[in-house]
N, C-alpha and C positions, 0 to 999 in steps of 0.2 A: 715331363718337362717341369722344371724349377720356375714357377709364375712369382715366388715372392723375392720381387728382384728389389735393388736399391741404386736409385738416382743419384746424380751427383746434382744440385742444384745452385750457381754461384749463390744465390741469394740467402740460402738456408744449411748449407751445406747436404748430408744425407738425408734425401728423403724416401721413406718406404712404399712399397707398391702392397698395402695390407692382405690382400684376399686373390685368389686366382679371378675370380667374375671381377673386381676391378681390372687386374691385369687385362681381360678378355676387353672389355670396353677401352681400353689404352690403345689396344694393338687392333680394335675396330678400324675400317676406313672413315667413318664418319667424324672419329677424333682424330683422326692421323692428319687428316683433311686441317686441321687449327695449325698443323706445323707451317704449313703457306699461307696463314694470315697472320698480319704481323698486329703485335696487341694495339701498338698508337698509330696506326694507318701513317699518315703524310709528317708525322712529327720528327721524324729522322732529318727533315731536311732544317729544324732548326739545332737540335740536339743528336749530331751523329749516332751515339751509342744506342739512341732507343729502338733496337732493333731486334728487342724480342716479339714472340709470335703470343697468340692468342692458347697454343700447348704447355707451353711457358706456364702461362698464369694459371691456368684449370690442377695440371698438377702443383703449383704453391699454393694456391687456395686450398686444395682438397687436407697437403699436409699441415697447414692453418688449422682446418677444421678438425685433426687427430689431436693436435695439440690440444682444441676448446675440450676436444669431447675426455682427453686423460683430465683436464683440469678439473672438469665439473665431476666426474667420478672420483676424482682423490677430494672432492667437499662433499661425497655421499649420494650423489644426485645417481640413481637407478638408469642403466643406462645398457642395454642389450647389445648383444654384438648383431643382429639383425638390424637393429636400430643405427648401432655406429655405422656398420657397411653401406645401410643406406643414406645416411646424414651426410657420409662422404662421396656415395655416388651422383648424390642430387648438387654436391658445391661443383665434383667432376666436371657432370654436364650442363654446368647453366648457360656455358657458353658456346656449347657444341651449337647452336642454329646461327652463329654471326656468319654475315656476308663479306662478302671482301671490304680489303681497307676498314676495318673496324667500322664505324658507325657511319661513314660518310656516305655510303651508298644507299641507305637503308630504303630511302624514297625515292632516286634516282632513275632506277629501273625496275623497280618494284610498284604494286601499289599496296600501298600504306602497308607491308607487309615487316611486323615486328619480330627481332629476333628473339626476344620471351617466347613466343607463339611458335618458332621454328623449333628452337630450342623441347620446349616440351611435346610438338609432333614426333621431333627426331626421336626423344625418351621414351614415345609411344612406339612407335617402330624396333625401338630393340629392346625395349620389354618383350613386343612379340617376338621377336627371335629369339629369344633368350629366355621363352618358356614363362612368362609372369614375374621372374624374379627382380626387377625392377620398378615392382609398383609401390613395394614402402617408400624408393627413395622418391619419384613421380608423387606421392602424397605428399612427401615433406615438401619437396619442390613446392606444390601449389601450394601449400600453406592448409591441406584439408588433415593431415592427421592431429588426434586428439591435446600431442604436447608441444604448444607453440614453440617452445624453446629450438627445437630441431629448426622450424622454417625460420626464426629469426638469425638461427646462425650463416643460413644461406643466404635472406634477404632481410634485410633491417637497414639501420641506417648506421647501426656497428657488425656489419656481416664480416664473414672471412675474404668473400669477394672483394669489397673496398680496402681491407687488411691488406691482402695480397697487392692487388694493384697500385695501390701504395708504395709500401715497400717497393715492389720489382720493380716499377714506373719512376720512382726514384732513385733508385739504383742504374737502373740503367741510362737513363736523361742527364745522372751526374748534377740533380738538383736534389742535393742531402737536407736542405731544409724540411722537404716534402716526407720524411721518414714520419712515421705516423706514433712508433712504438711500440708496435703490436706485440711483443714478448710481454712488455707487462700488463697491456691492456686483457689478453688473454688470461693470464694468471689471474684476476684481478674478477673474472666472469665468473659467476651463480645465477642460481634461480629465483626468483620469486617465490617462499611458499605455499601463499594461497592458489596460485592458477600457471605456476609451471610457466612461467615467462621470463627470458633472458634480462639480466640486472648485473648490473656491476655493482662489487664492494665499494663505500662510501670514500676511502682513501683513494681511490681511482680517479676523483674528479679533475685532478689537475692533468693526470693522462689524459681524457676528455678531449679537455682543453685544447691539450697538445696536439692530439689525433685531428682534431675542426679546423686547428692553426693551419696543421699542415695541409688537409685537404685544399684548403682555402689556396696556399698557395701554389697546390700543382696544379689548381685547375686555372688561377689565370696568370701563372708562371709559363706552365705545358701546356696540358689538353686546351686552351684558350689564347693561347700564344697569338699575338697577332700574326706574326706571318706565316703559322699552322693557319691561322684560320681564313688568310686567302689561301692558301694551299689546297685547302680541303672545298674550298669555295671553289676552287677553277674546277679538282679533279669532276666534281659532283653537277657543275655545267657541260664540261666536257662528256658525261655520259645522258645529259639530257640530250645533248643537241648530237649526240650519236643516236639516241632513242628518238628525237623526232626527226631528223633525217631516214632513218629504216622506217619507220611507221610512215613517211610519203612514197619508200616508192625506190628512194636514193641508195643505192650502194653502198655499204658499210663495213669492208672488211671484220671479221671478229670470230673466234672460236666458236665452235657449233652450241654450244651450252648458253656463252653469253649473247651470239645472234639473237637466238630463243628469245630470251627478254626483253631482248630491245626492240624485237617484232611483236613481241605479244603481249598486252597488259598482262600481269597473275597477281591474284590476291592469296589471301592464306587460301582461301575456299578452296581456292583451284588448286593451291599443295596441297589441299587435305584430299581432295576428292580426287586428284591424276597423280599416280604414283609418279608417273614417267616425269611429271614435272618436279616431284621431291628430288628423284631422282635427278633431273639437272642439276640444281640448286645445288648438290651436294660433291658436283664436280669442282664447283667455281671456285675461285683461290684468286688469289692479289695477282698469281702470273699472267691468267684472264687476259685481268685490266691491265696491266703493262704491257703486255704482248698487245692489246687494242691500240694502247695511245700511242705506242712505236708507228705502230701502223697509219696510223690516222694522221701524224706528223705531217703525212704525206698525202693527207685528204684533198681533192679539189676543192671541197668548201672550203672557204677562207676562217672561218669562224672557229672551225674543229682544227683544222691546222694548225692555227695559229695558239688556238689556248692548248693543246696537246704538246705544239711542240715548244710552249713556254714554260711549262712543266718539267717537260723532258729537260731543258738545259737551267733549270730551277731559276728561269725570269719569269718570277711571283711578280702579281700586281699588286700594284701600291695599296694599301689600306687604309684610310682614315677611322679612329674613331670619336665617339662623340657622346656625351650624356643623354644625346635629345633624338629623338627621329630627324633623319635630313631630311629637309624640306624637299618639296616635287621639283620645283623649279632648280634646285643645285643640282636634282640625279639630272634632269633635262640637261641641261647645262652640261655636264660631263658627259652623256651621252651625245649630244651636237660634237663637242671634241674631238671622240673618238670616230665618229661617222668623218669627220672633217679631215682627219691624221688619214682614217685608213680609206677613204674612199668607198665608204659604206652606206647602203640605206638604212635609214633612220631604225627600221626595227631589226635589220641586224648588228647594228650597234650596239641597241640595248642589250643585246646580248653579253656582251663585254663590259658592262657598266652592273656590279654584283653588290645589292643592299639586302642587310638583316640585320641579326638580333643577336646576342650573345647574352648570356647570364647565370649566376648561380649564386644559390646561397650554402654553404659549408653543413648546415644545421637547418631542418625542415621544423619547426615547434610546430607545426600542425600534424605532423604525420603519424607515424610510429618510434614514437620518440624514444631517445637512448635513456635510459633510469638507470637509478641509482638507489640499492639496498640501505639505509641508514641505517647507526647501529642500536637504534630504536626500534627496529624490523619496519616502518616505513618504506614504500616505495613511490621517490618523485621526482618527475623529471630533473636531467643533470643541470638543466638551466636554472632550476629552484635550487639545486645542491650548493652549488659552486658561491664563493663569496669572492667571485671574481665576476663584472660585466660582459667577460669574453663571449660567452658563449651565448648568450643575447644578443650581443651584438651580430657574430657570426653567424647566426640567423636571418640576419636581415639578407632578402636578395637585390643582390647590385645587377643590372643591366648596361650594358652597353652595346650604344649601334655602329654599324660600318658601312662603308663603299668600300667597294675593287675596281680598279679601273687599272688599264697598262701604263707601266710609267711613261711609254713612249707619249703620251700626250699630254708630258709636264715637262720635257724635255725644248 
């Protein structure tokens, strides 16, 4: 059988499938499983197009990462075909352990359980299947083998990850400012000589720039949209008060995998230690939860009914936001309302009355910062390079709070 097959990718056009053992992880159920999760979970309902899946992205990223690794080989950088296969098995699967609807379920019906931590389980399980040939890219993944460069291509705060998701996330949302520029930013990557640490050429700084720019604005363009983010706010109530509905007692319609969760607390532990439970996990898909909240539309609780099937006909709750924490007495106050509208005791009110936090900064300066090779052979951060305030500024992190409440009780 012919494994080195090639993609068509709107984004990139042809992309190659390198090696049969990649092919072999493509055509796994475990990655096939990303074609039913869609990459921006609940953002389709502000940006129709964004309706690629989490498969999408894993194969753009990986071919991201053939690019980084021809780049740095045609500047001399020693680079093994063991090494490549694995540099791009580990960008593959870093997002093989997500749960439905992209991030918004992560705590829902889970506890505290991280998809990094799923992600590298699942790489441990088909390593074992797959005879060990999996653990250079499982090293790069962690960040434990000896040339940083490989883990910074996979995680950094210039990885192929954020590249891709870029790109496709702006390609498909039909928000072109959020293009980041990854063709030249990649060109533009080397090493560090002393310790083999990814660096960009000193000319690259205004790409930089450009790449922070955009981050900046898909995240509170997109993934931070306001009314993404009641969106993702009702779904992510709606599976609590399915989960604390089952854990009393109450009837819950739901497919056998997702019942599972919402009857039983699991932490990582319990995926590490009960296969049967990895094994759930690895059925679940965004159809799950649509096929629940169809259901549920029709829930005797008022609560689940009501926020499922406002969903369902995409009556999002209103959002406020704000600089400041809202004071106690305003959520009160808006909670009275809606107990008042809907004929509700007070604490299932609050239920419908949804406050948090939003925030992000484009550029982390305290983390693993993006550098820049000067052509002095210096290496310093890009925020020292640039003779522009940009990317200083873009550091800084902005916050913002919100309420969700139903518009019916402004009506």
């Amino acid at each position: 059988m012919n494994k080195k097959k090639i993609l068509n990718d709107p984004v990139y056009g042809f992309v190659s499938v390198p090696t049969e053992l990649i092919f072999d992880l493509i055509e796994h159920r475990y990655f096939q499983r990303l074609r039913r999760i869609k990459q921006l979970g609940l953002t389709d309902f502000v940006y129709p197009g964004a309706l690629h899946t989490r498969f999408h992205h894993a194969l753009g990223a990986m071919h991201l990462m053939s690019l980084a690794l021809r780049t740095l080989k045609d500047k001399g950088v020693r680079i093994s075909a063991q090494e490549g296969e694995a540099a791009q098995i580990a960008i593959l699967l870093h997002d093989i352990g997500h749960g439905p609807l992209s991030h918004a379920l992560e705590h829902a019906i889970f506890e505290n359980v991280h998809h990094e931590d799923v992600s590298l389980h699942l790489m441990r399980l088909l390593n074992d299947e797959f005879g060990g040939r999996l653990q250079l890219g499982i090293d790069i993944f962690q960040g434990t083998y000896p040339r940083p460069f490989f883990h910074q291509l996979v995680s950094s705060q210039l990885d192929m990850d954020r590249l891709d998701y870029l790109n496709r996330d702006s390609f498909y949302s039909g928000v072109k400012e959020g293009q980041p520029g990854a063709d030249r930013l990649i060109k533009m990557l080397t090493i560090s000589p002393d310790d083999e640490r990814l660096v960009l050429e000193e000319k690259a700084i205004y790409s930089v720039e450009n790449f922070l720019v955009s981050r900046r604005v898909m995240y509170w363009q997109v993934y931070m949209h306001k009314a993404v983010t009641s969106a993702e706010q009702m779904i992510i109530r709606i599976m609590e008060r399915a989960r604390d509905l089952t854990r009393a007692g109450v009837p819950v319609p739901a497919s056998p995998d997702l019942g599972y969760f919402l009857l039983h607390p699991s932490t990582m532990l319990d995926f590490e230690r009960d296969p049967a439970i990895m094994q759930r996990f690895v059925r679940l898909d965004d159809v799950d939860i649509w096929a629940a909240v169809k259901l549920w539309a029709a829930h005797p609780d008022f609560v689940l009914s009501f926020l499922a099937h406002s969903l369902l006909e995409r009556h999002l709750f209103k959002i406020t936001l704000a600089p400041e924490p809202f004071d106690e007495d305003f959520k009160l106050g808006v909670t009275e309302l809606i107990a008042d509208h809907f004929n509700l005791p007070l604490e299932e009110a609050a239920l419908l009355m949804i406050a948090g936090r939003i925030s992000n900064n484009a550029y982390d300066t305290g983390g693993d910062t993006i550098n820049v090779l000067t052509k002095r052979g210096h290496v310093i951060d890009a925020a020292e390079a640039s003779d522009l305030p940009n990317i200083r500024a873009l550091s800084k992190r902005v916050e913002k709070y919100y309420v969700c409440y139903p518009k019916e009780i402004t009506s």
